[in-house]
C-alpha positions, 0 to 999 in steps of 0.5 A: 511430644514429651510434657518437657520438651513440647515447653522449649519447642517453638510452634507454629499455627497456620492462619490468616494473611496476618502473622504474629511472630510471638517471642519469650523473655530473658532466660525463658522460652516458648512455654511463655507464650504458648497459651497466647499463641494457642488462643489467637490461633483459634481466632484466626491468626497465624502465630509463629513462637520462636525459641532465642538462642540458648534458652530451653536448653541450659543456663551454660549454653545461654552463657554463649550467646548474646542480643545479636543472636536474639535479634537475628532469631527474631528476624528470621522469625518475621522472614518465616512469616513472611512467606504466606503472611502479608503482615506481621505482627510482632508480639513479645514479652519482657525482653521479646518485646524490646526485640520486637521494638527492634524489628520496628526500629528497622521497619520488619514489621507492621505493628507491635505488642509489647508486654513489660518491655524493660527500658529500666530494670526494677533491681538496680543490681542488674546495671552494675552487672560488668563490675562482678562479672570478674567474680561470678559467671552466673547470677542466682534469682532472688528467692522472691522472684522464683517459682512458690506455691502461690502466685507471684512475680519477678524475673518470669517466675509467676505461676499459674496452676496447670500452666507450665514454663520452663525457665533458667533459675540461674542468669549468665551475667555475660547475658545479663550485660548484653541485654543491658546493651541491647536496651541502651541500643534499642531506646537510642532508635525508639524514635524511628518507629512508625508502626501501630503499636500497643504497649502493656504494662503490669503495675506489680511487674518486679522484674520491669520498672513499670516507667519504661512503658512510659519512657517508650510511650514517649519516644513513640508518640508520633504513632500514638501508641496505645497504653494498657496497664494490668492490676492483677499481674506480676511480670509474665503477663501472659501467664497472669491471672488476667491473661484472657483479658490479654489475650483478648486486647491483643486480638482486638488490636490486631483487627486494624490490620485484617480492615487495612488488608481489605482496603 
C-alpha cells in the first residue's frame, strides 16, 4: 500500500474477545491512530480503526458531512466489532473520544478511553463559528497550530519523527458548527453513562481546554472515572512524546475486562 493512502485507510487486527474500536479527530484520520492500534494489536487486543466520514480525503468533502454522520460511523464500528468480540471498548482522540462518550451515552459499549475530548475549546474563535460563517467556508489553522520542524501542538498538529498523519490544514466551518452542536449535544447525556471509563488529558493540549476533562470527570463520577494527565504532550496524545506511556495505560485499563470475561 502506497505510504499516502495506508495513512487515510481504516485497519483492522484480529485478537481477543475484547474489541477497541479506535477513532481519530476533527479533520484528522486513522494515521492518528495507527501506532496505538498496532502496539495493542501486538499485546493481544483486537483493534478496530475507523475512518469518519469525509476525512483522508479533502477539506471539500468534509464540508458535506456533519456529527450525525461520525456518530453513525462510529456505531457501525462497534456493530463490526461485534461480531467476534464480546466486549468493546471505545478508545478516541479529541473529537473520537467525544464520539466514544456518545456510544456510552446510549450503552454500545462496555468502557471507554477518552484523550483530550473537548467539552470547551481552548480558542474561543471556535464558538462563534455561526457568525462568519456567512463570510467564509472554511477556516485556516493557526500557524502555531501547524505542522514545524519541531515538535508542537494544537488542532492535531503535533509531529513526531517518522510518525506520519494526514491531516486537513484548512477547517469546513459548517463542520466546525457541527462538532459544536455535537459537544452541546454530548455533555447534556454525560450522566447516562455507566461503563468504566479512563479520561486523559494533555496539560499543554492547545487545541482542547484541559477543564473538560474535569467537566466530564464530574458528570461521570457515579462510574468513578479514572483521570490521567500528561506533562509532555500537546493535543495528538497518540503521537506524543509519551506515547508508549500511553499506550501502556490504556492496555492496563483494558485488562479489567479480560478478568470480567473470565468470571
Amino acid at each position: 500500500m502506497e505510504p499516502q493512502r495506508r495513512l487515510v485507510e481504516p485497519f483492522y487486527f484480529s485478537g481477543n474477545r475484547v474489541g477497541c474500536l479506535l477513532v481519530h479527530g476533527f479533520s484528522g484520520s486513522p494515521s492518528e491512530m495507527r501506532w496505538l492500534g498496532e502496539r495493542l494489536a501486538r499485546l493481544g487486543w483486537t483493534v478496530h480503526g475507523i475512518l469518519l466520514s469525509g476525512h483522508g480525503t479533502t477539506p471539500e468533502q468534509m464540508a458535506k458531512t456533519r456529527w450525525e454522520d461520525w456518530a453513525k460511523d462510529a456505531e457501525a464500528g462497534v456493530k463490526k466489532l461485534r461480531e467476534t468480540c464480546n466486549t468493546v471498548i471505545g478508545i478516541g482522540l479529541s473529537m473520537g473520544g467525544l464520539l466514544t462518550l456518545h456510544l456510552a451515552t446510549l450503552g454500545l459499549i462496555d468502557g471507554i478511553v477518552t484523550m483530550n475530548a473537548p467539552m470547551v475549546l481552548a480558542d474561543r474563535r471556535t464558538r462563534y463559528a455561526q457568525l462568519f460563517r456567512p463570510f467564509m467556508a472554511f477556516v485556516g489553522k493557526p500557524k502555531s497550530h501547524r505542522i514545524t520542524s519541531k515538535p508542537t501542538s494544537g488542532w492535531g498538529t503535533e509531529e513526531v519523527p517518522s510518525l506520519d498523519r494526514f491531516v486537513y490544514e484548512r477547517i469546513p466551518v459548517d463542520g466546525l458548527i457541527s462538532l459544536n452542536r455535537g459537544i452541546r449535544q454530548v455533555r447534556s447525556k454525560l450522566t447516562a453513562i455507566t461503563c468504566p471509563a479512563l479520561l486523559m488529558q494533555s496539560r499543554a493540549d492547545l487545541t482542547v481546554n484541559p477543564i473538560s476533562v474535569q467537566i466530564i470527570k464530574k458528570q461521570i463520577q457515579h462510574v468513578n472515572p479514572i483521570v490521567q494527565y500528561w506533562e509532555k504532550s500537546g493535543h495528538i496524545l497518540t503521537l506524543g512524546r509519551e506515547r508508549e506511556e500511553v499506550a501502556l495505560k490504556v492496555h492496563e485499563f483494558l485488562l479489567q475486562f479480560v478478568t470480567q470475561e473470565s468470571r
